[in-house]
C-alpha positions as CSV (number, residue, x, y, z in Angstrom):
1,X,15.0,5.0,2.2
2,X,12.0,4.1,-0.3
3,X,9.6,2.2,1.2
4,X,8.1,0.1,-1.4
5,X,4.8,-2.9,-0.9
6,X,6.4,-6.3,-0.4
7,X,4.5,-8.2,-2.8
8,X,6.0,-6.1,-5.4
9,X,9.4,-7.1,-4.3
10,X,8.6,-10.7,-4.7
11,X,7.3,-11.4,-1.6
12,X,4.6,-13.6,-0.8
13,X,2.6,-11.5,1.5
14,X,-0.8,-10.8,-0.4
15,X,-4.2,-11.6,0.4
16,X,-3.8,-14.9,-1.7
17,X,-0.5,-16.1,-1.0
18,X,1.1,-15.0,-3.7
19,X,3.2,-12.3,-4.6
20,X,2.9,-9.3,-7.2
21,X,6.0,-9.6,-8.1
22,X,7.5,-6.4,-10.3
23,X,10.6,-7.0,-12.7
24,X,12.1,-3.4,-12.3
25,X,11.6,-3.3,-8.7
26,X,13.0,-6.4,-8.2
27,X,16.3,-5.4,-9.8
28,X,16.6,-2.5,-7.9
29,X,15.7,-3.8,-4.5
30,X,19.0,-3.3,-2.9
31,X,17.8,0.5,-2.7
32,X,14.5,-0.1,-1.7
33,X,12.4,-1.4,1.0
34,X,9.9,-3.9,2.1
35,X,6.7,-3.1,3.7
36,X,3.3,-5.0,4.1
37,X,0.8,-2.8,6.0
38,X,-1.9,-5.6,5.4
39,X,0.7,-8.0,7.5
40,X,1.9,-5.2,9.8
41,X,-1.8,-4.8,10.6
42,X,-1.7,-8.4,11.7
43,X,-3.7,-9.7,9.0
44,X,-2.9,-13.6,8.1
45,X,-1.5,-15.0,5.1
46,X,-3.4,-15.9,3.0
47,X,-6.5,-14.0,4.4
48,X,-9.6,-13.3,2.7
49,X,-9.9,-10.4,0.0
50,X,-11.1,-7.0,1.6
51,X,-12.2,-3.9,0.4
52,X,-13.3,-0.2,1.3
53,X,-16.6,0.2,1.9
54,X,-18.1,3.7,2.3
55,X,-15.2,5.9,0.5
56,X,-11.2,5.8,0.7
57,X,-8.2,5.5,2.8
58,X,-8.7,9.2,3.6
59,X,-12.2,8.2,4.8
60,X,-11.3,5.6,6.7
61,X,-8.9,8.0,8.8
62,X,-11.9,10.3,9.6
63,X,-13.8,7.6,10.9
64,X,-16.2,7.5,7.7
65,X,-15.9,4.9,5.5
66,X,-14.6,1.2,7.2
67,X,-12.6,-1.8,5.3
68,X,-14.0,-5.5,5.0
69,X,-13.3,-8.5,3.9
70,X,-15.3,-10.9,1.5
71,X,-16.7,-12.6,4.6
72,X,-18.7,-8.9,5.5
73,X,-15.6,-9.3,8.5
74,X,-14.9,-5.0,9.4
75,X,-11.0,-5.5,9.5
76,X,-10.5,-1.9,9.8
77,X,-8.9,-1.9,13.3
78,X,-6.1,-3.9,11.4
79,X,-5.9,-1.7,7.9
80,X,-5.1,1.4,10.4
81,X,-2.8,-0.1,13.0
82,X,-1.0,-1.5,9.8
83,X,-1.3,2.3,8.1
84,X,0.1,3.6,11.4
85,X,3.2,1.2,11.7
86,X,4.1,2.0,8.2
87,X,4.3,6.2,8.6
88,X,6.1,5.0,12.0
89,X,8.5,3.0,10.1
90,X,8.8,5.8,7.3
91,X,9.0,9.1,9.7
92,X,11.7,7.2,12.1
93,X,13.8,7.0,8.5
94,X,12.5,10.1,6.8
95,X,11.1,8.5,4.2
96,X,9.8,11.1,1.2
97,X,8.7,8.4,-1.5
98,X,6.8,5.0,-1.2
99,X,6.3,2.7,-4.4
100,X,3.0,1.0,-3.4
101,X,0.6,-1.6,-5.1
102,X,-1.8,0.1,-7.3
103,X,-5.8,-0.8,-6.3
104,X,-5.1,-2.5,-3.3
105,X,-7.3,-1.4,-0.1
106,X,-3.9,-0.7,1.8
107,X,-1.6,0.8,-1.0
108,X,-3.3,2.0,-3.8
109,X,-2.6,5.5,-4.7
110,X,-5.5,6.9,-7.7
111,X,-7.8,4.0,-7.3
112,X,-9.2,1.0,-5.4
113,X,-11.7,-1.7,-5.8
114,X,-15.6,-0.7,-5.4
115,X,-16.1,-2.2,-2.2
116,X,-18.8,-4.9,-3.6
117,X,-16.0,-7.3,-4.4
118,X,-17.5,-6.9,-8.4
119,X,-13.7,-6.2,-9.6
120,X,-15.0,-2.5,-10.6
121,X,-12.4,0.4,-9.7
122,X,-13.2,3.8,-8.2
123,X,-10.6,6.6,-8.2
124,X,-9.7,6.9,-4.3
125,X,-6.6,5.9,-2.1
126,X,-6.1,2.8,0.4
127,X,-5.6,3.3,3.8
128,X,-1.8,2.8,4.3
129,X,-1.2,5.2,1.0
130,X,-3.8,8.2,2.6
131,X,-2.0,8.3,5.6
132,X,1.6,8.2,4.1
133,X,0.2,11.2,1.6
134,X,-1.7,13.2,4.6
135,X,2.1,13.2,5.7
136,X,3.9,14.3,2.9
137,X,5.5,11.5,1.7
138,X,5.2,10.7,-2.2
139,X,2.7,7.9,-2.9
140,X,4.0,6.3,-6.5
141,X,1.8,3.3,-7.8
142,X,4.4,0.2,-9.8
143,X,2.2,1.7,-12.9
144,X,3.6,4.9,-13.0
145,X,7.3,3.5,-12.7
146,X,9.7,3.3,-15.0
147,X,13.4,3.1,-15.1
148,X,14.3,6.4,-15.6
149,X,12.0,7.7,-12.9
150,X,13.1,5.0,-10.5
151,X,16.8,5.4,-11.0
152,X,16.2,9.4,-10.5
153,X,14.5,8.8,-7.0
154,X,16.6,6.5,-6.0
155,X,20.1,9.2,-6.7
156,X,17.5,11.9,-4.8
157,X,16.8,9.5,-2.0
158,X,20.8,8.9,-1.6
159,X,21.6,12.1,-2.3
């Protein structure tokens, strides 16, 4: 199994409503699958825009760095139950790779959003992607996927 971030499958889960839907993912979702750790969390749709505040996903798991939304809200307690449901989900299937949304507070793998909702990006991880990493699972962003890559998971994952 792949777990890969809803909205990239077409879903409408994000914070707006909408959906981040990606073209090559989409084709191939019969292989893949669906998970929203924002919505796992609890978190409503559509919900206010969140960020990290204080340092990254890993930070958040020490207990160092929190997540809130636009509305100065801490909606961290959701971000980790959310982060913790998805590893559950992924260690009950032994999951090695997850395709998750680049920048976002939850799935971003290299980089997230300042945490002053100024649109600025700082290299760090979301909370959902730290924790999958921290357990040894693959953490690709829909910007580092292409076909060739994808299709070559996919045959490993089945193997």
């Amino acid at each position: 199994m792949i777990l890969v971030s809803s909205c990239l499958l077409g879903n409408n889960v994000k914070y707006s409503g909408g959906n981040n839907g990606h073209e090559l993912l989409m084709k191939y979702r019969q292989y893949l699958t669906a998970v929203c750790p924002e919505c796992l969390g609890e978190l409503p749709i559509p919900r206010p825009p969140a960020e990290l505040q204080g340092g990254d996903g890993h930070a958040v798991l020490a207990g160092r760095a929190k997540v809130c939304n636009k509305e100065d809200l801490d909606v961290t307690g959701h971000f980790l139950q959310g982060a913790k449901l998805a590893l559950d989900m992924a260690q009950k299937h032994s999951v090695k790779i997850a395709i998750l949304k680049a920048n976002s507070p939850s799935c971003g793998n290299v980089q997230i959003y300042s945490g002053r909702f100024d649109g600025e990006k700082i290299p760090g991880a979301g909370v959902a992607a730290a924790l999958l990493m921290e357990n040894g699972i693959k953490v690709y962003s829909e910007q580092e996927i292409d076909e060739d890559l994808l299709k070559r998971l996919i045959a490993e994952d089945r193997g």
